[in-house]
N, C-alpha and C positions, 0 to 999 in steps of 0.2 A: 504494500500500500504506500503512497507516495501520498504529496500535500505540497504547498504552495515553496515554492526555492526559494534561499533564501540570496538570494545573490548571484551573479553573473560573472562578474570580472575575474580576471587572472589570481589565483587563489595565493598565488606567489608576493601579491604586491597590495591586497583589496586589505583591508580593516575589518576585522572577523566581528565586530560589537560595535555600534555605537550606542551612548546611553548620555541620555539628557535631561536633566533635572538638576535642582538646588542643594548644594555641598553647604555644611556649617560648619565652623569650630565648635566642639564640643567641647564641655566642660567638665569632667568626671569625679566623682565626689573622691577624699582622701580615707573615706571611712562610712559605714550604715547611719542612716540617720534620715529625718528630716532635713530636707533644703536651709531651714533655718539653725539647724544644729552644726552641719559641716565645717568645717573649719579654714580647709582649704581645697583646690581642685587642680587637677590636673589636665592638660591642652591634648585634645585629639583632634578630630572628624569625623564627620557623620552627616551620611546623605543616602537615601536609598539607591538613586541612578549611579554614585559616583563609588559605593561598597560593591556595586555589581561589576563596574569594571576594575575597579583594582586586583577583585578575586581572579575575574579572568584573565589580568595580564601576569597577576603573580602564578597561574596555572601552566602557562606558557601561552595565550592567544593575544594577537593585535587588537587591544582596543582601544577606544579614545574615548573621553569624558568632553562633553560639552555643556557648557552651564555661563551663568556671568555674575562675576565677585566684583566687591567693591576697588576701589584705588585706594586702599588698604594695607596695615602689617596682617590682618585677618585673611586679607585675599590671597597674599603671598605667600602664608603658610600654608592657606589650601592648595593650592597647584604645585607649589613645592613636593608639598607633602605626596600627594594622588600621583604625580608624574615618578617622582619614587620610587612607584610600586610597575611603574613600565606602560604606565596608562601617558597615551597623547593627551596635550593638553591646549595642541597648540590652537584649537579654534576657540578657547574659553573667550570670553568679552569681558573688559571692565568697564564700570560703571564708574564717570566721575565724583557723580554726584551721592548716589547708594551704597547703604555699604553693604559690606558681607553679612551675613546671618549670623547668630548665634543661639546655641543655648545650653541649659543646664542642666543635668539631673540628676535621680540618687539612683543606687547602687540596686535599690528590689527590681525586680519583675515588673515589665509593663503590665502585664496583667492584672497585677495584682492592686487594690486601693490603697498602698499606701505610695504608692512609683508616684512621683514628680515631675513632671518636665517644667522647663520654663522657660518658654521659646522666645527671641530677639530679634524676629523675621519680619515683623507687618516692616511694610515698605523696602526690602533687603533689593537689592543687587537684581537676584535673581526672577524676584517678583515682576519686574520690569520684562521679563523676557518676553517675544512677543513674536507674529510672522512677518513682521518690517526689519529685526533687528538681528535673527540669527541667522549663522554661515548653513544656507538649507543646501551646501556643495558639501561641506564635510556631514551635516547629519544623515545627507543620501546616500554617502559612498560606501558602507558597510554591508555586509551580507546579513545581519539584522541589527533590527535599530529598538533601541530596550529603553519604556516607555515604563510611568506609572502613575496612580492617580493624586500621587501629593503636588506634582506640578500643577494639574488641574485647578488644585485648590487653592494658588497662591492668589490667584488676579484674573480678572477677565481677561488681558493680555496671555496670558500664560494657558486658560483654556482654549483661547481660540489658536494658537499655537498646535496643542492635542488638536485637537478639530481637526486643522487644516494636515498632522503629518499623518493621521490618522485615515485620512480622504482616501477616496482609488485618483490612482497617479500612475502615470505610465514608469514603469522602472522601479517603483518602489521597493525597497527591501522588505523580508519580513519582517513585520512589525510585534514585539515582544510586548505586552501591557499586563504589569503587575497590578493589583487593583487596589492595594494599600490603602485603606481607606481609614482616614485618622478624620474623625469627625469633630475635632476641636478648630481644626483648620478652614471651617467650611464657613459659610460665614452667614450660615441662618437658615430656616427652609427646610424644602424636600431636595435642592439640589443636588448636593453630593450622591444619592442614589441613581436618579435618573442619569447625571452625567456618565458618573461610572459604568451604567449598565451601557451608554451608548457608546463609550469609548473603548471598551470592552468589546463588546460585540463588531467594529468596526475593526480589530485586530485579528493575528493570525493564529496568538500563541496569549494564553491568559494564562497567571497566577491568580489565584483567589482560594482566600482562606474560607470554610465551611463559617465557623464565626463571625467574620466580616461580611459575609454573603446575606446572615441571616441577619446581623446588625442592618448593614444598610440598605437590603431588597427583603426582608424579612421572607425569603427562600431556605428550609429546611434541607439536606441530603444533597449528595452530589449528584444524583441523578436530577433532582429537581437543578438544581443549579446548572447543568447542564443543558435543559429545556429550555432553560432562560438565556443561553448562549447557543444558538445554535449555529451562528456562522462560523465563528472559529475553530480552523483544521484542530487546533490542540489547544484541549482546556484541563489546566492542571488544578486540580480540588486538594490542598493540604489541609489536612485533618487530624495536626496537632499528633501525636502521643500515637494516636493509632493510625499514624502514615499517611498515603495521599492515591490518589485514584485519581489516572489520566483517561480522559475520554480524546481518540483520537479515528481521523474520520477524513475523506475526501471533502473540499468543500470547493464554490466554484470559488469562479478570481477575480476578480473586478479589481480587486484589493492590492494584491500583490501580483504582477504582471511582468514580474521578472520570470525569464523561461528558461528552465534547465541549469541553473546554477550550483552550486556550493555542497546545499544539502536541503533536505525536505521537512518541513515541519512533522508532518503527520509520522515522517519515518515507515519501520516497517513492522508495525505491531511489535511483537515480542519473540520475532521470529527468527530475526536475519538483523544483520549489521553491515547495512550499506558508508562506502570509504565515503572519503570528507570530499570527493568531490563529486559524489553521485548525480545526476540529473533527476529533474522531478519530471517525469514525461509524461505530459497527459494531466496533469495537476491544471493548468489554468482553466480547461472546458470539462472537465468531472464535476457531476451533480453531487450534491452535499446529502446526505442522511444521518437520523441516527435516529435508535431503536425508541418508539415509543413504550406507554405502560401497557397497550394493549397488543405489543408485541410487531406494529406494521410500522416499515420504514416511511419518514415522513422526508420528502427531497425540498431539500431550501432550494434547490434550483426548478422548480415545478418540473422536473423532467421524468425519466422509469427510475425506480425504482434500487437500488443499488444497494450495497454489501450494508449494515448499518457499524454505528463504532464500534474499532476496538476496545475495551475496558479494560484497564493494565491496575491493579491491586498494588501496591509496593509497603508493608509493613516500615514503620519509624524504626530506627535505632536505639539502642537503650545509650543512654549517654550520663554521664555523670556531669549537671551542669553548674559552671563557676557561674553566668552570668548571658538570663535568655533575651540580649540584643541583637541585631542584624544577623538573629539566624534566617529570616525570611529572606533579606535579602542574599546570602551565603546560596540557599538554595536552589536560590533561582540562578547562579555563576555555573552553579554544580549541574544545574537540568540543560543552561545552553551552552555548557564547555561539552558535554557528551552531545547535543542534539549535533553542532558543529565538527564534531569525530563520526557522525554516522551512526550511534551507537543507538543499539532498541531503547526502546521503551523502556521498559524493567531496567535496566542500564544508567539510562537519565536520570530515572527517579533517587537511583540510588547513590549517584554520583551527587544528588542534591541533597539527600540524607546526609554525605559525610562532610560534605562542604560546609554544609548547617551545624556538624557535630565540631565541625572544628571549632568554628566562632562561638560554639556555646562552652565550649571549653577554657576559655580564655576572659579575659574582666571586658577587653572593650568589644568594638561595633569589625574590628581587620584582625587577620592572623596569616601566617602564611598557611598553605592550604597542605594539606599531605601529599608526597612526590607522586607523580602520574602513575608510575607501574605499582607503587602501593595503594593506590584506591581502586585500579584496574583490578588488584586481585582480590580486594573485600568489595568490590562490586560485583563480583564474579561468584563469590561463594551461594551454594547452595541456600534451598529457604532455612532449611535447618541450621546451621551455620552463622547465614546471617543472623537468625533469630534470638541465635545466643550471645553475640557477639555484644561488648559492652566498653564504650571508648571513654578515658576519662583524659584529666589534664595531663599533657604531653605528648599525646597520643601521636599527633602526626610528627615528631620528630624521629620515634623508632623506625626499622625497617621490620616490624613485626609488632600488631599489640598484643598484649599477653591473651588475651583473651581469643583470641582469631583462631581458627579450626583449623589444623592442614589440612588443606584434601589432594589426594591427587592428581 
């Protein structure tokens, strides 16, 4: 089964990611506590678009980060910092006038009610970005372009931005849309749901938490979440603790209208491992299905009738966690560093599992990631294996975790 390519050009010389959205200094407490108890903090970063690329250049893949910082010491330590890690930086924009973003938080669990944040964004850098203002030659030139809904929510400049890369456009890359949906950012209303769900749907490749789905479209299950997306070729449902379930599927193209590139969103179920520069053939005029409740294939494309989706099951990790931030965004480096190698389904998922186990191993939002042929072979292991498998702090620095099964 194939799905929309993600790119065209010379694999030798094209940009494997691009990812666009707003980078902060982040502030990291020096100890638990209340925001008002801390004593002092310590200088990172943190941004969803700009943790996705840094994971994948520190994996070994060409990406670049594109975003816009103030004329700032804030600005300079962001791009310093993100180019670093082997991410391009060179189409960032600065803003004279705006500065860089910041903010603050304590050391628990976002999830949980006692987490913090304390964001220094209204009006940032970033917020300004718009479709008059960015380089739309370096955001096109990648073989997918990694999107997500916190841009959305800075400014009307910045959804109509989504909008317009979100459009069908001749040559488009595939377009990657995490759905992140942080409703403190929004700024009143039912918008942030509707937007979401349009931007979302107008993409190739979604992220969406089972949680965030039922917060902001109050849709229960991945199946139902599924029905509520039904043009994009791959729609990844992570569902916390007990794993994540990819529904993946032929769908037409309007959207992405690059032919025979790179690699294929939809891939090849869980069957085969097409190489990193497979052709998607037949992907742009393939009618779109997938399985209703009453069991008949429903075609987004009004045409016959066709195979309906794959559904790929991928059990979570047990992981021993220091601190659960930027594991979402980890996992989404980990699902498109393997879709960009060719690799199944079961594969993706699981290369996003360990990508995620890394970051959660660790206090901030970046780590380096575990060496390629050691996550190749705990991607590899059996269910049983995997299921026992249990990663804690350090993990990716050995070339074996104690815990990892030999097999054969």
């Amino acid at each position: 089964m194939s799905g929309p390519a993600a790119g065209t050009a010379d694999a030798a010389t094209t940009t494997d990611v691009v990812c666009l959205g707003e980078s902060m200094v982040t502030f990291l407490p020096s100890q638990p506590g209340r925001l008002a108890d801390v004593p002092s903090f310590g200088r990172g970063i943190g941004g969803a678009e700009s943790n996705v690329a840094c994971a994948l250049a520190a994996a070994g893949h060409r990406a670049a980060w594109v975003g816009r910082v103030g004329a700032d010491g804030f600005g300079d330590h962001l791009v310093e910092t993100i180019a670093s890690y082997g991410v391009d930086t060179s189409a960032v924009r600065r803003d004279p006038v705006r500065p860089t973003g910041i903010y603050f938080r304590t050391a628990t669990d976002r999830g949980t009610d006692t987490h913090e944040v304390a964001y220094y964004r209204a009006g940032s850098a970033a917020s300004a970005m718009s479709p008059d203002n960015v380089p739309y030659e370096d955001l096109l030139a990648g073989r997918i372009l990694h999107l997500s809904g916190i841009t959305a929510a800075l400014s009307a400049d910045c959804l109509a931005l989504l909008r317009d890369l979100t459009a069908p456009r001749p040559g488009r890359p595939l377009v990657s849309f995490d759905v992140n949906h942080r409703p403190h950012l929004w700024r009143g209303g039912d918008a942030d749901a509707s937007v979401l769900l349009e931007l979302a749907r107008r993409s190739d490749l979604v992220f969406v938490g089972e949680d965030e789905a039922e917060e902001a479209w109050g849709i229960v299950g991945a199946e139902a979440i599924r029905a509520a997306l039904p043009e994009p070729a791959v729609v990844v449902v992570k569902r916390g603790s007990a794993g994540a379930t990819v529904f993946s599927g032929l769908r037409p193209g309007p959207r992405s209208s690059n032919a025979g590139g790179a690699e294929n969103a939809a891939g090849a179920g869980s069957t085969g491992a097409g190489g990193a520069g497979s052709p998607a053939e037949g992907a742009e005029n393939a009618p779109a299905s997938r399985s209703t409740e009453g069991g008949e294939a429903e075609s987004a494309a009004g045409g016959a009738e066709p195979a309906p989706d794959t559904v790929t099951l991928v059990p979570a990790l047990r992981v021993d966690v220091v601190a659960a931030v930027g594991a979402g965004d980890a996992f989404a480096a980990g699902f498109l560093s393997a879709t960009l190698r060719g690799l199944p389904v079961r594969e993706r998922v699981r290369h996003g599992h360990l990508m995620a186990a890394a970051v959660l191993t660790v206090p901030g939002d970046l780590t380096d990631p575990p060496a390629r042929d050691h996550a190749d072979r705990l991607a590899a292991l059996d269910d049983d294996a995997w299921g026992r498998l249990r990663l804690g702090p350090g993990w990716t620095a050995v070339d074996r975790a104690p815990e990892e099964v030999r097999t054969p």
